[in-house]
C-alpha positions as CSV (number, residue, x, y, z in Angstrom):
1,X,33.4,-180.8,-73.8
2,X,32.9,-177.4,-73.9
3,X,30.0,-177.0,-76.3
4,X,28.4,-179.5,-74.1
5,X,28.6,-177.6,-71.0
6,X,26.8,-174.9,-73.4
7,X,24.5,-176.9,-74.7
8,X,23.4,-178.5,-71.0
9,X,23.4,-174.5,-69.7
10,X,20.9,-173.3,-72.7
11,X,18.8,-176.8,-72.0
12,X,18.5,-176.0,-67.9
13,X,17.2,-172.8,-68.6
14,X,13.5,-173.7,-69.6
15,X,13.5,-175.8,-66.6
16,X,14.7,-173.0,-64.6
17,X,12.3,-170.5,-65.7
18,X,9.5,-173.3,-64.9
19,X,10.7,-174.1,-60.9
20,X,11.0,-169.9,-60.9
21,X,7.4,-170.3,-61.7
22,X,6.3,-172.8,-59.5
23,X,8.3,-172.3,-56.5
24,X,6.9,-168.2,-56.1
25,X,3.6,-170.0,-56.5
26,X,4.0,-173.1,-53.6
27,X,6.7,-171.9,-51.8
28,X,6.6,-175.3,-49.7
29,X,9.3,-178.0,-48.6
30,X,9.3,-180.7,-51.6
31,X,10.3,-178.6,-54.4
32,X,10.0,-181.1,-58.1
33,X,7.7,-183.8,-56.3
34,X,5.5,-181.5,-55.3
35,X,5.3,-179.0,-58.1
36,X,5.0,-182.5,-60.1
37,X,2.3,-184.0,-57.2
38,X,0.1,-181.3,-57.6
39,X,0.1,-180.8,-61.2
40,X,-0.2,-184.4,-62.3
41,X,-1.2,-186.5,-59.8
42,X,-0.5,-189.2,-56.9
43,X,1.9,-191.5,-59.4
44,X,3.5,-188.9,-61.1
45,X,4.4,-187.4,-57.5
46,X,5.8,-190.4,-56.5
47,X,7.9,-191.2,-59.6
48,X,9.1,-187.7,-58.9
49,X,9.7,-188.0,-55.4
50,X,11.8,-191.2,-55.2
51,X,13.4,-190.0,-58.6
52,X,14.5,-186.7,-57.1
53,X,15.4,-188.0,-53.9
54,X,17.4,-191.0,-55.6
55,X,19.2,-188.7,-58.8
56,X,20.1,-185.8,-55.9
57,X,21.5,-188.3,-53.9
58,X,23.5,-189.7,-56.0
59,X,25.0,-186.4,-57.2
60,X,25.8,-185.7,-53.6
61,X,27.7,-189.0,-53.5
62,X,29.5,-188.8,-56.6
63,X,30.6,-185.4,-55.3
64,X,31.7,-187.3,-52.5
65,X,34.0,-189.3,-54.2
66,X,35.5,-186.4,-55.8
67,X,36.6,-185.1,-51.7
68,X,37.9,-188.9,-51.4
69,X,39.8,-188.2,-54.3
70,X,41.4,-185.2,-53.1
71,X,42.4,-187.0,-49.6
72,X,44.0,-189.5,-51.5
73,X,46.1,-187.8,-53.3
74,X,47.3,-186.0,-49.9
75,X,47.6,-188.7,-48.1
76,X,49.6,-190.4,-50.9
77,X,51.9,-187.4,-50.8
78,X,52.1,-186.6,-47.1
79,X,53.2,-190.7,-46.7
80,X,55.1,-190.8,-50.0
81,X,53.1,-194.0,-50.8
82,X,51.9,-195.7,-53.7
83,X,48.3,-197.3,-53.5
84,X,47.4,-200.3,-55.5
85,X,44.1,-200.2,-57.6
86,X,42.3,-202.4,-54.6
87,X,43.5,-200.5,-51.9
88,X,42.8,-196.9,-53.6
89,X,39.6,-198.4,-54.3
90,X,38.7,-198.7,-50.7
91,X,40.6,-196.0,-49.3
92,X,38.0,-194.0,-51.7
93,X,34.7,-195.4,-50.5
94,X,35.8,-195.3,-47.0
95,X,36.9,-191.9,-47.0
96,X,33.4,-190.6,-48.5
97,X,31.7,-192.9,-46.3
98,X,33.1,-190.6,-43.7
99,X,32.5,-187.3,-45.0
100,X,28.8,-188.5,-45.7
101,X,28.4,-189.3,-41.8
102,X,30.1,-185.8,-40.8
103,X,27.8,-184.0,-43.2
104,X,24.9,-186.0,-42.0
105,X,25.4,-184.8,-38.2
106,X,25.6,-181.2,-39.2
107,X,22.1,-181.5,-41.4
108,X,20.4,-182.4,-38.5
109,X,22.2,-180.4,-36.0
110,X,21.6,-176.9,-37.8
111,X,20.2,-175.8,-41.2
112,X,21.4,-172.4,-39.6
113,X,25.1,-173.7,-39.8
114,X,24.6,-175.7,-42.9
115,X,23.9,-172.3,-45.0
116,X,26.5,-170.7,-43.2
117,X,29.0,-173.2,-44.0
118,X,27.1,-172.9,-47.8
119,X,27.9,-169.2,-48.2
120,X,31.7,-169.0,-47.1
121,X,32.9,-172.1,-49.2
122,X,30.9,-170.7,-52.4
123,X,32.2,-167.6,-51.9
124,X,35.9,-169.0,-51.6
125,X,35.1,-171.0,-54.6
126,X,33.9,-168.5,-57.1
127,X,37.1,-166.5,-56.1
128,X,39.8,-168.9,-56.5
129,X,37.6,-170.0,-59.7
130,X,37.6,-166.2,-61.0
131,X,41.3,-165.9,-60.4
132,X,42.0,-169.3,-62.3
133,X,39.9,-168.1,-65.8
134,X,41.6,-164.5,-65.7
135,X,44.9,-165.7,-65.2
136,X,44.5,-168.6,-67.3
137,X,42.9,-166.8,-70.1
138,X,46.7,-165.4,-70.6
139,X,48.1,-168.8,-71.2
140,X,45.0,-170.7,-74.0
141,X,47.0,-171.9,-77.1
142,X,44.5,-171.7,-79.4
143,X,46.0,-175.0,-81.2
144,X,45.2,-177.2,-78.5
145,X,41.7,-176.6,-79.2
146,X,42.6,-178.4,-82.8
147,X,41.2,-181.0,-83.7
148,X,37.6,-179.5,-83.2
149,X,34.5,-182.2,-82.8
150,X,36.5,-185.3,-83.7
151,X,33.9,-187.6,-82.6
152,X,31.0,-185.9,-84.1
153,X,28.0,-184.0,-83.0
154,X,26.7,-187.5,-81.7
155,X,29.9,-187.3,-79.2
156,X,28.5,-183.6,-78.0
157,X,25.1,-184.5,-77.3
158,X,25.9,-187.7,-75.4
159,X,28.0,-185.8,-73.3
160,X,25.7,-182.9,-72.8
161,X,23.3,-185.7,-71.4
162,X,26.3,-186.7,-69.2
163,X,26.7,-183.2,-67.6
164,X,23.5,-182.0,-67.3
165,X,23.7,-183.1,-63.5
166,X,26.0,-180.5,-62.9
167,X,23.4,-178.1,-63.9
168,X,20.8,-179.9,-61.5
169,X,21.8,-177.8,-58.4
170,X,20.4,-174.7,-59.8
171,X,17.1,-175.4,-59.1
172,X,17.5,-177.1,-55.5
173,X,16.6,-174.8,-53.4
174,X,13.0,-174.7,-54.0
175,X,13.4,-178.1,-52.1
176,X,13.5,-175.5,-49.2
177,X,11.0,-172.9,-50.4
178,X,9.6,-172.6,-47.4
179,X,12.7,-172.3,-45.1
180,X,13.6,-169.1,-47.5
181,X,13.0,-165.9,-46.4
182,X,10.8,-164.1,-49.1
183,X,10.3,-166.8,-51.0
184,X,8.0,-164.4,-53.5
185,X,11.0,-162.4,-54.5
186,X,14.3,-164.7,-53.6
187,X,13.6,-168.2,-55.1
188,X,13.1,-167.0,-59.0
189,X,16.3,-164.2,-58.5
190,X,18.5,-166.8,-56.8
191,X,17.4,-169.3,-59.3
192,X,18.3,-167.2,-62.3
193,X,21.3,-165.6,-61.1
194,X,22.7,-169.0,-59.6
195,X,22.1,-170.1,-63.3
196,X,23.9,-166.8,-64.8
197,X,27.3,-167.2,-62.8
198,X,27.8,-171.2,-62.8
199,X,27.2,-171.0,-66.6
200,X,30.2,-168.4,-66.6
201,X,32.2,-170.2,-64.2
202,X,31.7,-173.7,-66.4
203,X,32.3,-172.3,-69.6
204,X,35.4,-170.2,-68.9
205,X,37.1,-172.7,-66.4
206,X,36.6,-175.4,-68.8
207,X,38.0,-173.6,-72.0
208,X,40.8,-172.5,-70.2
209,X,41.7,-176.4,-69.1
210,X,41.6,-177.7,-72.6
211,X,43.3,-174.5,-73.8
212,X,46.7,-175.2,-71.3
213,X,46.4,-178.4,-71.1
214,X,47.4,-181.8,-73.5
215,X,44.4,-184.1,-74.7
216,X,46.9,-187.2,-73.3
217,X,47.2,-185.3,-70.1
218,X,44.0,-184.2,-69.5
219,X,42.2,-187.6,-70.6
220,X,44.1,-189.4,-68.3
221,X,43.4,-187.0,-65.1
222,X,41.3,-186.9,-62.3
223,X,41.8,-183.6,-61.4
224,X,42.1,-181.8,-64.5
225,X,41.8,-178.4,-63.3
226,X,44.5,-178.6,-60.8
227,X,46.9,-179.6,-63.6
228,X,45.7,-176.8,-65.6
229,X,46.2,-174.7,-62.8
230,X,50.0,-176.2,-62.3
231,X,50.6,-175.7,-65.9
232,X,50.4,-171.7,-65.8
233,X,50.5,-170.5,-61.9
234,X,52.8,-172.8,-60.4
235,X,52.3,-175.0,-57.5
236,X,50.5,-172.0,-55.7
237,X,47.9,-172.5,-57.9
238,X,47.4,-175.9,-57.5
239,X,46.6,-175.7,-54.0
240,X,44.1,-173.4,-54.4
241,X,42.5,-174.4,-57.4
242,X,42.6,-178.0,-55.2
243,X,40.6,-176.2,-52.4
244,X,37.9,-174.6,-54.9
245,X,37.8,-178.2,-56.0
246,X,37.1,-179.1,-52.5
247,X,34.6,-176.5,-51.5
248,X,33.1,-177.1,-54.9
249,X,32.0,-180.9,-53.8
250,X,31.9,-180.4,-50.1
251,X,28.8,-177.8,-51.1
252,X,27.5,-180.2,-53.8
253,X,27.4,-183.2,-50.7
254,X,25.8,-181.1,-48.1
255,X,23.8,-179.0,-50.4
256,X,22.8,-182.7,-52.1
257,X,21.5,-183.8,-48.6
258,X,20.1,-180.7,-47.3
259,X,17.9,-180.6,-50.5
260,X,16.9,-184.7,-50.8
261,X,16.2,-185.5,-47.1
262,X,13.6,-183.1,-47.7
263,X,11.9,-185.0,-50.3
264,X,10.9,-187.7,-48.2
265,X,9.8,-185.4,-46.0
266,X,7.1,-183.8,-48.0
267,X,6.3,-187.1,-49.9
268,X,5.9,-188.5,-46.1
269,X,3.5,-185.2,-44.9
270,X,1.2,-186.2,-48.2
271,X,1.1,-190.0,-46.6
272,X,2.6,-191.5,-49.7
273,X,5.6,-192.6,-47.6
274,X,5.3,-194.0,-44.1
275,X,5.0,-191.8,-41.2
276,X,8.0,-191.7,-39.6
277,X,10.1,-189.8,-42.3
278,X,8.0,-186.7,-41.2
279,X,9.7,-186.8,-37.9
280,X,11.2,-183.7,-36.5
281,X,13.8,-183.5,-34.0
282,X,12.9,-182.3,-30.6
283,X,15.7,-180.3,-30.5
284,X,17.0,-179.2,-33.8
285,X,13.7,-179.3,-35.2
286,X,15.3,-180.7,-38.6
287,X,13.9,-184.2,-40.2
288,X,16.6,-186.1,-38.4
289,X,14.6,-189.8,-40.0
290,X,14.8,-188.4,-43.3
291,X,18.5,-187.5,-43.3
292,X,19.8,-190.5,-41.9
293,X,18.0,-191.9,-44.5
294,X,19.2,-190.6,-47.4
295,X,22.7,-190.5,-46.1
296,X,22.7,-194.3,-45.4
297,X,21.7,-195.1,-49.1
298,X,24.5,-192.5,-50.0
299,X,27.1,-195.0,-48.3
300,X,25.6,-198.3,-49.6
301,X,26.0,-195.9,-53.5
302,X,29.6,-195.4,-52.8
303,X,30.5,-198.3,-51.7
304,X,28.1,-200.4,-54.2
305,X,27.8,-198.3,-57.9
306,X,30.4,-197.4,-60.2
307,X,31.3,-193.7,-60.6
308,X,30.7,-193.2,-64.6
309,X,27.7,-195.2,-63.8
310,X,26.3,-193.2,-60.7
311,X,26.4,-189.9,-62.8
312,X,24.9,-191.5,-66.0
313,X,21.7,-192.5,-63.8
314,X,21.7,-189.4,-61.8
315,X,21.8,-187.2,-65.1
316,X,18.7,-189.5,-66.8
317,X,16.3,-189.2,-63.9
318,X,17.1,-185.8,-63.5
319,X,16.7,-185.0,-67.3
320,X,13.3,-186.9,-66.9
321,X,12.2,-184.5,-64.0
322,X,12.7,-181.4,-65.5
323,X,10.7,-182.8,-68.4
324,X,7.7,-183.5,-65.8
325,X,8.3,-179.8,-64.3
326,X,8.1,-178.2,-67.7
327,X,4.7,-180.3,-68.3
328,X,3.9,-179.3,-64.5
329,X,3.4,-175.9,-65.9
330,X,1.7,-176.2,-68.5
331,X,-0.8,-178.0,-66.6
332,X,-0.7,-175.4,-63.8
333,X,-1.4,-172.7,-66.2
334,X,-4.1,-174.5,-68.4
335,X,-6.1,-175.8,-65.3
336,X,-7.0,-172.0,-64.6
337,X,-7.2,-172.5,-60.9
338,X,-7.3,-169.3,-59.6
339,X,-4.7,-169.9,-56.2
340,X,-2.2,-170.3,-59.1
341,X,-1.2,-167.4,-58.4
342,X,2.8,-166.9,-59.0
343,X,5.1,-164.0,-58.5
344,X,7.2,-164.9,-62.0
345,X,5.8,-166.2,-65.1
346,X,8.1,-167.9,-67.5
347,X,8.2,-166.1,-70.5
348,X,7.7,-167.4,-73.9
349,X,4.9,-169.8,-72.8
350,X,4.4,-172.7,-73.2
351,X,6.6,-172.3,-76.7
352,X,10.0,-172.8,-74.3
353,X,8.4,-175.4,-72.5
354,X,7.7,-178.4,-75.1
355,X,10.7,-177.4,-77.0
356,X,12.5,-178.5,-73.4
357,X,10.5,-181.8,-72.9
358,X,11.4,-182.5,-76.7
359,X,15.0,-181.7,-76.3
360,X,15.1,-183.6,-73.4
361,X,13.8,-186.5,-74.7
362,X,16.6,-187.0,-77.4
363,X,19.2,-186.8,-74.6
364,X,17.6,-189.8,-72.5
365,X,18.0,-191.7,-75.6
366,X,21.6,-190.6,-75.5
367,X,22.1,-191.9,-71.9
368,X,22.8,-195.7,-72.6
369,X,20.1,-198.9,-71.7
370,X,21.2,-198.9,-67.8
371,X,20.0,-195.5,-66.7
372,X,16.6,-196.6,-68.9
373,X,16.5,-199.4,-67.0
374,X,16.9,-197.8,-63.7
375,X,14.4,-195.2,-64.6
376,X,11.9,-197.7,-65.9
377,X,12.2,-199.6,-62.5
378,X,11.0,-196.1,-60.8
379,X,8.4,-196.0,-62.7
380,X,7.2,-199.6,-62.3
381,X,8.3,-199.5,-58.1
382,X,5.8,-196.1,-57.9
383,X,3.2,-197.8,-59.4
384,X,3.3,-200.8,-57.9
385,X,3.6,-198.5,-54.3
386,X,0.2,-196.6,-55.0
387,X,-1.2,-199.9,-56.0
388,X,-0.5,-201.5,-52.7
389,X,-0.4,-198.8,-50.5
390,X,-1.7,-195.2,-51.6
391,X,-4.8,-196.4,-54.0
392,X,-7.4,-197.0,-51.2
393,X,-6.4,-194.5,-49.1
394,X,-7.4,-191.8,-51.6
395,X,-5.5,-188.6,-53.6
396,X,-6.4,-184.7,-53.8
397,X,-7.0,-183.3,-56.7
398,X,-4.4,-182.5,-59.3
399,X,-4.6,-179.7,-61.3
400,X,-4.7,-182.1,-64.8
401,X,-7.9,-183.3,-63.5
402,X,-9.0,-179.4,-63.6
403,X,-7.7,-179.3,-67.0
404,X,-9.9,-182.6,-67.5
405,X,-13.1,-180.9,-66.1
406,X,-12.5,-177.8,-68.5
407,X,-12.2,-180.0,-71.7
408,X,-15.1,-182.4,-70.9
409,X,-17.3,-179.8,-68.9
410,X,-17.6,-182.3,-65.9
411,X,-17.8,-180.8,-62.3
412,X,-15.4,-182.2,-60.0
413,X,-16.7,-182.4,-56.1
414,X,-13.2,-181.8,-54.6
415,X,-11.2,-178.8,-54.5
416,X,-8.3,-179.7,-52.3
417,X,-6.0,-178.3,-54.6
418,X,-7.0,-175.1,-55.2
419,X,-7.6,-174.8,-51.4
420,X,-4.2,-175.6,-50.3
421,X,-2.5,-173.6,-52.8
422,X,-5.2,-170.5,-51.7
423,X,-3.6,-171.1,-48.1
424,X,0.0,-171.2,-49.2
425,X,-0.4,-167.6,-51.4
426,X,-1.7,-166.2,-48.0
427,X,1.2,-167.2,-46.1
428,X,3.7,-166.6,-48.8
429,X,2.0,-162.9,-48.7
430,X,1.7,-163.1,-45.0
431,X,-1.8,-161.9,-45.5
432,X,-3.3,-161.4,-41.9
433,X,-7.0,-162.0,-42.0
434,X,-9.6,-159.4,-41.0
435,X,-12.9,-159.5,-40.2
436,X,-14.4,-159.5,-43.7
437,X,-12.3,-162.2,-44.7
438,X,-14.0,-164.3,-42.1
439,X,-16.9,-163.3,-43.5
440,X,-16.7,-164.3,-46.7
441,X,-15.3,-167.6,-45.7
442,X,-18.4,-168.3,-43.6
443,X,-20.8,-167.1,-46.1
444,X,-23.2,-168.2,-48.3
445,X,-22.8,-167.8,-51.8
446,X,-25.4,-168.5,-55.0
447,X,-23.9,-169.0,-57.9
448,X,-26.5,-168.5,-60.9
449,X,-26.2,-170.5,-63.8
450,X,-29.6,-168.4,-65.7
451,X,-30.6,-164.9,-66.1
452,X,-33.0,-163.8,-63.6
453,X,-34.4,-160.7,-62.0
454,X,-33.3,-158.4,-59.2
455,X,-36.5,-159.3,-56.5
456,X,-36.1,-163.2,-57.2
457,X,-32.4,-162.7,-56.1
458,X,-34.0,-160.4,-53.0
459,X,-36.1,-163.1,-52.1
460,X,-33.1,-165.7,-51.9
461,X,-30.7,-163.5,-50.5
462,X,-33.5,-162.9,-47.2
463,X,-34.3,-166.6,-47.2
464,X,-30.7,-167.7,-46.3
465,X,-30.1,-164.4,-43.8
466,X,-33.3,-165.3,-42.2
467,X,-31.6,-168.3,-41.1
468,X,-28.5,-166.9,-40.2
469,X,-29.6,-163.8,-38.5
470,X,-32.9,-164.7,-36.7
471,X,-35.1,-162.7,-38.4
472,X,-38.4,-162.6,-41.0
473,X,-37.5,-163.2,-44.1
474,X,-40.7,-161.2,-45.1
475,X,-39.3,-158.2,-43.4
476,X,-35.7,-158.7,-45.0
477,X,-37.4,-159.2,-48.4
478,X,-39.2,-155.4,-48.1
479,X,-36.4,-153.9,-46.8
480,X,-34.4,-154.8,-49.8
481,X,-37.2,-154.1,-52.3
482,X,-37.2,-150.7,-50.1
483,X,-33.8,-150.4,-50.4
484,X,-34.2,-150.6,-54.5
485,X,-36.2,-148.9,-54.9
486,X,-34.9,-145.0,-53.0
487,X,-32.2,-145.2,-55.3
488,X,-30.3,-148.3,-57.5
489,X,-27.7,-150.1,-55.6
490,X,-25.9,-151.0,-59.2
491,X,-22.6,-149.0,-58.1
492,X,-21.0,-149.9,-61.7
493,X,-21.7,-152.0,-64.8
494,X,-22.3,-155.4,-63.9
495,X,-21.9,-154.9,-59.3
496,X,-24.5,-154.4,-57.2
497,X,-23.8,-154.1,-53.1
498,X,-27.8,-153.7,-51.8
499,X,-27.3,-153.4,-48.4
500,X,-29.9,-152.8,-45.3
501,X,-30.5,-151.8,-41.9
502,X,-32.2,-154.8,-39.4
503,X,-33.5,-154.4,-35.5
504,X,-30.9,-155.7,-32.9
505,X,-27.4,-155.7,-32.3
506,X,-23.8,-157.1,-33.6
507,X,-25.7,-158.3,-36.5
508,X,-23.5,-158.7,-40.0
509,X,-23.7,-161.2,-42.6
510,X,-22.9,-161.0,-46.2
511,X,-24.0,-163.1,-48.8
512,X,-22.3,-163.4,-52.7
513,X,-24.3,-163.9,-55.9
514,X,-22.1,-164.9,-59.1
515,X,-24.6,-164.3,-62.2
516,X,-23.4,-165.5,-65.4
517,X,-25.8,-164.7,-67.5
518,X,-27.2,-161.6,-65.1
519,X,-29.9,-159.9,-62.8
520,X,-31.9,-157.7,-64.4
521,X,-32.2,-154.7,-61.9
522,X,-35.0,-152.2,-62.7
523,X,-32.8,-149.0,-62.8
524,X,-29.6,-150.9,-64.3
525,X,-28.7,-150.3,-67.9
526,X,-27.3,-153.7,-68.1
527,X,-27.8,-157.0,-66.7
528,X,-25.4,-157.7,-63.0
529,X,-23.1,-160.3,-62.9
530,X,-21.5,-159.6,-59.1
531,X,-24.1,-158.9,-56.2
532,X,-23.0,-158.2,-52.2
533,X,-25.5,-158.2,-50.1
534,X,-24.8,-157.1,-46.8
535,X,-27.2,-156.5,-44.1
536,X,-26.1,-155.3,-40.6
537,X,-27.4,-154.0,-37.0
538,X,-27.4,-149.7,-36.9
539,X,-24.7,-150.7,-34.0
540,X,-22.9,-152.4,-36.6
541,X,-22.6,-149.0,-39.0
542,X,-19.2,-148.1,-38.9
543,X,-17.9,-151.5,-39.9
544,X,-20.7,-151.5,-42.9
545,X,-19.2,-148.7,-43.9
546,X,-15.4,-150.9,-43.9
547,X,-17.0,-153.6,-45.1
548,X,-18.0,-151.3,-48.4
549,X,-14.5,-150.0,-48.5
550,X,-13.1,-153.6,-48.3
551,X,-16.0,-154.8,-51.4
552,X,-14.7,-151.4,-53.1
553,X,-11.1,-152.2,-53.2
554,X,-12.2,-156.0,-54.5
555,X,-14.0,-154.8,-57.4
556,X,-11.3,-152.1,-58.7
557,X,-9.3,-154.6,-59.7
558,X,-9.1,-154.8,-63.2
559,X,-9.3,-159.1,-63.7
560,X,-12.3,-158.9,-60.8
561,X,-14.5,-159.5,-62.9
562,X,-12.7,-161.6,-65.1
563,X,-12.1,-164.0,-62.6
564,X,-15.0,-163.7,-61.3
565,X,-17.2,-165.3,-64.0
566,X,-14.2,-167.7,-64.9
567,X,-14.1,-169.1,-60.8
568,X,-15.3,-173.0,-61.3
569,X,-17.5,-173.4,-58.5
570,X,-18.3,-171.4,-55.3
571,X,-15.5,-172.4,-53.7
572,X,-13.5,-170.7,-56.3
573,X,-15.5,-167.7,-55.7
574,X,-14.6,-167.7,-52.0
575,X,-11.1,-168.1,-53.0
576,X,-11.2,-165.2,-55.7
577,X,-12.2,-162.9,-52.1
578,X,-10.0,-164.2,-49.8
579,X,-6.9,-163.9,-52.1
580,X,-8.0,-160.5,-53.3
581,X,-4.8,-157.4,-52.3
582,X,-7.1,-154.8,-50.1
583,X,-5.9,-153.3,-47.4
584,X,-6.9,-155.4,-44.3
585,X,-8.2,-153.9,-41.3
586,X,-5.4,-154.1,-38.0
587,X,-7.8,-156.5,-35.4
């Protein structure tokens, strides 16, 4: 038990290094289905989605149980009763029926409260838990941890397959990415640090039960770490350890339903679930359809699926999304979309990442044929879903289909993806836009695919401002050749900014040329790769002059032009400026 609780620690850590990644990248409500969504498509995001939503929920209500269990054994010992098997059977589901109904009514009353609520009873937990392993530490008969592996390494990693759910909260909160206040920063150090204490917590509460504790004892226990407790600090220390026990699973329910209800949510906003499970509360402003939901298929779990059973299946699909996350990104990162743009990288790419899908492949196998069934029929029901009901009404982009354009060289017309993550970076930066920016997303931009020459590029360039500005494009053309010739407007290797003067007022426009191959300008000891040309009314000076400032600041970057000649299309291009860190003017 306890190398397996090591084993299923060192196993979550690939996948929490890869929802680190993605969640400083799409810090939106959704979490795995959408990090999966976007990377791999419409089917794969609703595998995910129902698959999250169903292995979460089931966690929650197996935590559920364990409160039940907790009751039971008070009320048994307040009345001074003795349940038969029947009657402790449904004194169980009923009591976690009712705990699922309170817990529901405070998720959509407050998310507010609910963290509150989160904070004290963690807090309370991780003290009562410290106290337990320091105290307990005292008491470890090393014999009792004789006879080592007597079942085999077989034995470990089946049961390392079994307890991998209790890992599965560690990467939750990204389900709420965009309820999180600095989301950039908070998501990847809560991640990692939640991961650093709860592996400490597991490893040193559960060597310290098996080391006070009998194997007859503690096989035939439900709540083995109150009889540890019992066994070394008295009767005081089985009420606490009982209340950790209790705050343990009372934040593993509400945390369970606080993160799943949201799945529908965001599966619901892409339209690949109906309508209605988008639906906020007028009030509370929570996803009142979603939780009530969720929490009615909690109850028809508890009162339906047997325990060993419910944690078996939660544990496989869960092992089978962390596999997709880790494959989410590597997809993210070979796609080269440049609005993937995340705070923290996972190291030791993408080396960490198939190791994880392998390892995690071996467990499934260890899982038993019912959780393979049940996660075969999610894989059939999302199918047969987007072939009834998603299919015609069409999918965005994913980022494997970039990663299909770059290996076959085919351009792809739609660029949904890379626009939507370009508008969640800006919010995640809470980048206010200035004036340039709505330039540039106004704009028009020529992306050259041949060399060429610098009056060619003149002539096109005064062609498309003619339009825009009202004015002779014979005029515009001489004043750039003009321009050119007083003195080069190559400012450094490979950027040109020409810029001119034109009759009238509040006149401004800009216009981008991305050469791949290069302009050849006439005083320029290589060919240009990045033209600006801006052209502007003489009551328009001063903000030419910002406008230059802001194009300066762009190109000092030291991947500009990197990503410059790697953007995919003009809409890339566009993106590449309006995700660029200048300084923004205050409007």
């Amino acid at each position: 038990m306890i190398l397996s609780y090591l084993f299923a620690s060192i196993l979550v850590v690939p996948s929490v290094l890869s929802k680190a990644e993605l969640s400083t990248a799409m810090p939106r409500a959704g979490g795995t289905y959408l990090y999966i969504e976007r990377s791999l498509g419409s089917i794969a995001g609703l595998f995910s989605g129902l698959a999250n939503w169903f292995s979460v929920a089931l966690k929650s209500s197996f935590a559920l149980v364990g409160i039940a269990v907790f009751v039971r054994i008070a009320v048994e010992s307040m009345l001074s009763i003795r349940l038969t098997d029947q009657q402790e059977a449904i004194l169980l589901k009923t009591i976690a029926s009712l705990f699922c109904l309170g817990f529901m009514f405070l998720n959509i009353t407050s998310v507010k409260h609910t963290g509150r609520l989160q904070v004290w009873l963690v807090m309370g937990m991780f003290g009562i838990l410290t106290l337990f392993i320091i105290t307990g530490t005292k008491s470890i008969a090393l014999g009792r941890y004789e006879p080592f592996l007597t079942n085999g390494w077989a034995a470990v990693f089946a049961t390392t397959g079994m307890v991998f759910v209790s890992f599965g909260g560690l990467t939750k909160v990204a389900s709420l990415a965009e309820e999180v206040i600095n989301p950039a920063k908070n998501l990847a150090l809560g991640m990692i640090l939640a991961w650093f204490f709860v592996t400490l917590l597991y490893l040193g509460v559960v060597a310290v039960t098996v080391g006070v504790t009998a194997g007859p004892e503690l096989a035939e226990s439900l709540t083995p770490i109150s009889l540890a407790a019992g066994s070394f600090m008295g009767p005081v220390g089985v009420v606490l350890v009982t209340l950790a026990a209790m705050a343990a699973f009372i934040t593993t329910a509400n945390a369970g339903i606080l993160a799943s209800s949201r799945q529908p949510l965001a599966m619901s906003r892409d339209k690949l679930l109906p309508a209605a499970l988008a639906r906020l509360n007028s009030r509370f402003r929570t996803p009142h359809v979603s939780i009530v939901v969720t929490c009615g298929f909690m109850i028809l779990a508890i009162v339906l699926l047997d325990i060993e059973l419910l944690v078996k299946t939660a544990s496989t699909l869960m092992i089978v999304l962390f596999m997709l996350v880790n494959a989410s990104v590597i997809i993210m990162r070979e796609s080269r979309i440049q609005s993937y743009r995340p705070v923290f990288k996972s190291p030791l790419y993408p080396y960490i990442h198939i190791i994880a899908i392998i390892a995690y492949a071996l467990l499934i196998v260890q899982m038993g044929f019912v959780p393979l069934i049940v996660t075969a029929g999610f894989i059939s029901l999302s199918a047969a879903w987007f072939g009834l009901y998603l299919y015609k009404r069409g999918t965005r982009q994913s980022a494997l289909m970039h990663v299909v354009e770059r290996i076959t060289d085919r351009e792809l017309k739609t660029v949904t993806l890379e626009d939507e993550l370009r508008d969640i970076l800006l919010q995640r930066d809470e980048v206010v836009e200035d004036r340039f920016d709505k330039l540039v997303r106004e704009c028009e931009i020529i992306d050259l695919q041949e060399n060429g020459k610098a009056d060619d590029v003149f002539r096109a360039i005064s062609k498309i401002l003619a339009k825009e500005l009202y004015a002779n494009e014979e005029i515009l053309f001489e004043k750039f050749l003009q321009r050119e010739a007083e003195g080069t407007t190559v400012v450094q290797p490979g950027l040109a900014i020409p810029h001119i003067i034109v009759e009238g007022e509040k006149k401004f426009d800009i216009v981008l040329v991305r050469a791949k191959e290069g302009v050849i300008f006439p005083h320029a000891a290589e060919p240009v790769k990045a033209i600006f040309a801006l052209v502007g009314s003489k009551d328009e000076r001063n903000y030419h002059l910002r406008a230059l400032m802001a194009i300066a600041q762009i190109a000092q970057d030291e991947n500009f032009e990197k990503h410059w000649l790697e953007a995919r299309d003009i809409q890339a291009i566009r993106n590449l400026m309006l995700l660029s860190t200048r300084k923004r003017d205050a409007e």
